[in-house]
N, C-alpha and C positions, 0 to 999 in steps of 0.2 A: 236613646229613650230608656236609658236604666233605673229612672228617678223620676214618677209621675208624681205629681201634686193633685189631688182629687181636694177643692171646699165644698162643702154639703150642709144645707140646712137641713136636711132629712124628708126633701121633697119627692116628689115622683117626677121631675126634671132632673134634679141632683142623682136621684137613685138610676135615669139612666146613661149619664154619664162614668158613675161608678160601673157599669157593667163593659161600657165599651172599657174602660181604664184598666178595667184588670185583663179585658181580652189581648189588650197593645202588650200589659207586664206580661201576660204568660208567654207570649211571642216571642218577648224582648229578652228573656231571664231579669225580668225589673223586678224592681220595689217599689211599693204606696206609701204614699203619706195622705193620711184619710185627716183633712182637717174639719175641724168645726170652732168658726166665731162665734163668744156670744158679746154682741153688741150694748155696752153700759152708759144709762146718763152719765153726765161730766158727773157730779158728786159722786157719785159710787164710783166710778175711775180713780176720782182723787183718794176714796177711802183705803179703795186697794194698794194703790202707791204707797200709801202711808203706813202698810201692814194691817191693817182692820180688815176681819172679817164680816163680810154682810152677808148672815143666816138666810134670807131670798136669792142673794145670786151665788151660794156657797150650792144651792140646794138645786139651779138651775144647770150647773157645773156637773156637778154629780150626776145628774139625767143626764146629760147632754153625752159625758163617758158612757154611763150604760149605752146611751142610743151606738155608739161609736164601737161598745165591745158588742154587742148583736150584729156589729153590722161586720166585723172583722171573722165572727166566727158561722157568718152567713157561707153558703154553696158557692156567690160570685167570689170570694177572698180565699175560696179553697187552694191551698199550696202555695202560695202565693205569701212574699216579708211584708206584710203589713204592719205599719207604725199609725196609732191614733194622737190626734194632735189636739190640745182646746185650748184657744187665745181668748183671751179679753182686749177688742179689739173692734176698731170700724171694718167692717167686712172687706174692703178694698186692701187699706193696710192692712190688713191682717194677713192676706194672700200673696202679697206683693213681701211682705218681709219673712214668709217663712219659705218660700221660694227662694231666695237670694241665701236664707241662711244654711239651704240644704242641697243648696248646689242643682237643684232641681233642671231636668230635660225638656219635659210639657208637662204643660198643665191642661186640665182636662175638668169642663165644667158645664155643667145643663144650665140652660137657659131659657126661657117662653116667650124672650123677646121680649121689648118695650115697645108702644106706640101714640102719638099723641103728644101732646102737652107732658107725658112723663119722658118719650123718649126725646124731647127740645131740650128741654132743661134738667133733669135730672139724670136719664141714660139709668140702665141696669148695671148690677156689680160686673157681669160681663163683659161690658161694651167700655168700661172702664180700665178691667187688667187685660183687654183685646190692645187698646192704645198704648198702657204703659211696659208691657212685660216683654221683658227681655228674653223670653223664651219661646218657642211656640204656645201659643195656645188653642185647643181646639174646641170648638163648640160643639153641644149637642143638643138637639130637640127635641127627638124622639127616641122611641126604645126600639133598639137594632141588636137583635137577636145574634146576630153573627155579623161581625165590623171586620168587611174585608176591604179595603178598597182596590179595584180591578183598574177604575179609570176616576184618575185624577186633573183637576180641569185649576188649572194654575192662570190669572188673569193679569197682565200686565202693560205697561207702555215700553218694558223692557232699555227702560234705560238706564247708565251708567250706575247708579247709587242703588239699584234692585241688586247689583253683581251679587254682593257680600252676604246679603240674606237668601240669594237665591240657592250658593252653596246648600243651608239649611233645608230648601226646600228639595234640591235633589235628593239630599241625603235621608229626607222624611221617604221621597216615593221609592226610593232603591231599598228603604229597610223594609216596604210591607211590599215590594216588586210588583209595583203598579205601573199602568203606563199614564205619564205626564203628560197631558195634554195642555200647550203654552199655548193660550189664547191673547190677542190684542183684538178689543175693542174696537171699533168705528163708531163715530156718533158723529152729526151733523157739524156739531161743532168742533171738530176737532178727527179730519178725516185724512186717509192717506191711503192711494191708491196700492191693490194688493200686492206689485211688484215693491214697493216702497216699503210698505209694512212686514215682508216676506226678508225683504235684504234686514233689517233693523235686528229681527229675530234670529236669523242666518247668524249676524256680525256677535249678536248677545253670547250665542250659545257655544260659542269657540273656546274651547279649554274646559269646556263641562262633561264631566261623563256618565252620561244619565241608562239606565239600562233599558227602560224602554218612551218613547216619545214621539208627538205629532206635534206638530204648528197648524195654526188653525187661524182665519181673518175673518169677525164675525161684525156686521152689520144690524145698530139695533139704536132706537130711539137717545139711550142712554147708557151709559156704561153700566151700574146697575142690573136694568134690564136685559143687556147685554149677555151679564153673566149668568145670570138665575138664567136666561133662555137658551144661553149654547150648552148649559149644562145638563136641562132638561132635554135637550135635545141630541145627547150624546148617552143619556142617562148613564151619568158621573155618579159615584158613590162621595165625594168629597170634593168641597169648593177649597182652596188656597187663594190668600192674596197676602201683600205686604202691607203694610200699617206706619204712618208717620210718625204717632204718638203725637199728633199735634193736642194744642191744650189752648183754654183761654179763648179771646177774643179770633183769636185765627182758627181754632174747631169749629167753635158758633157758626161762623161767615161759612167756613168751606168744608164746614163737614168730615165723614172721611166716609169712602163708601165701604171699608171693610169694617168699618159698625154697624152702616147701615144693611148690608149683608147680616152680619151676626142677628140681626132685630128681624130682619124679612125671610132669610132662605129656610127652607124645610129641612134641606140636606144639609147634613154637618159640614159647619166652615173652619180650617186651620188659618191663624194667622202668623206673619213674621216678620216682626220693628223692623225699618231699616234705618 
């Protein structure tokens, strides 16, 4: 985690993820990239392509830097390599390609959540580079004074294709030396008695070397529910789960529930593509 990605619209969502990002960089000896989109009709897109300056979004540019140098020479970016960033861009890409271009570890973004008719069809820029991003990403809700995490509550069916991101997931709770707590679900539909579920886990976790950990076999209406309730009930500082990146008519149909986590839990969720 030497390279966090912080986007911000300059919200007090955004503003409290910038505080947990730079508590991970001081931890880490990291660096920030403090980005800010600003989002342009097609025509003014095109004008800039073509080299024309437009005196409104020339002037929206400028602010949006000052807001970015107030915020680098603010008390949370004390001591700390901070780079400001400002794209002309759809917020999603715009995330998604300065990530990729800077080698970035996590990313790290506030969110309020969606609900409704927005979160069916539209979904938050969140719940968007939660699906595609090839990094961690970790969500934030609220403003966490001191982001330590003690006990980390990882939710899985622990099967063969979690292996490869699960590495990432050790490697997240060994660098803040949390204890991981691997939970499997039960749900009505989809249930397996706890000698069965215990062996699964057992077979998962051979060749991993995790520094501190529990397994855990929790029974709950819905997986979902599942989680937000073993978490609460363990009181977890941080949810983890892994992410398909499904898209298109197969997201629609099947959802993913580490969206729908990022849109419902209070407590901050990391995610990891498999």
């Amino acid at each position: 985690m030497k390279k966090i990605l912080i986007p911000t619209d300059f919200s007090k969502h955004a503003e409290y993820a910038l505080k947990v990002a730079a508590q991970i960089a001081r931890k880490n000896n990291g660096e920030i990239y403090l980005l800010h989109i600003l989002e342009l009709p097609h025509q003014a897109g095109d004008a800039l392509s073509s080299g024309h300056e437009i005196p409104e979004i020339m002037f929206f540019k400028r602010a949006a830097m000052q807001k970015l140098e107030d915020l680098m020479d603010s008390e949370i970016f004390e001591g700390l390599n901070v780079s400001e960033i400002v794209q002309f861009d759809l917020a999603f890409d715009g995330i998604m390609d300065i990530s990729k271009k800077n080698n970035v570890d996590l990313i790290v973004m506030g969110s309020h959540g969606a609900s409704g008719f927005k979160e069916m069809f539209i979904g938050s820029n969140a719940e968007k580079v939660v699906r595609s991003s090839d990094v961690p990403v970790l969500i934030i809700k609220n403003e966490i004074e001191n982001f330590e995490i003690n006990k980390f509550v990882f939710a899985s069916d622990f099967s063969e294709e979690i292996k490869a991101p699960f590495e990432k997931v050790v490697a997240f709770a060994n660098a803040f030396d949390a204890e991981l707590n691997l939970v499997m679900i039960n749900t009505p539909n989809s249930f397996k008695s706890t000698l069965v579920a215990q062996d699964i886990m057992n077979k998962f976790l051979t060749g991993f070397t995790i520094k501190k950990h529990a397994t855990h076999i929790f029974n709950d209406a819905n997986v979902e529910k599942g989680i937000l309730n073993f978490a609460k009930s363990i009181d977890a500082d941080l949810i983890g789960m892994c992410t398909h990146g499904r898209k298109g008519l197969s997201h629609f149909f099947n959802g993913s529930i580490s969206e729908d986590l990022v849109n419902h839990a209070l407590k901050p969720v990391v995610t990891f593509k498999i």
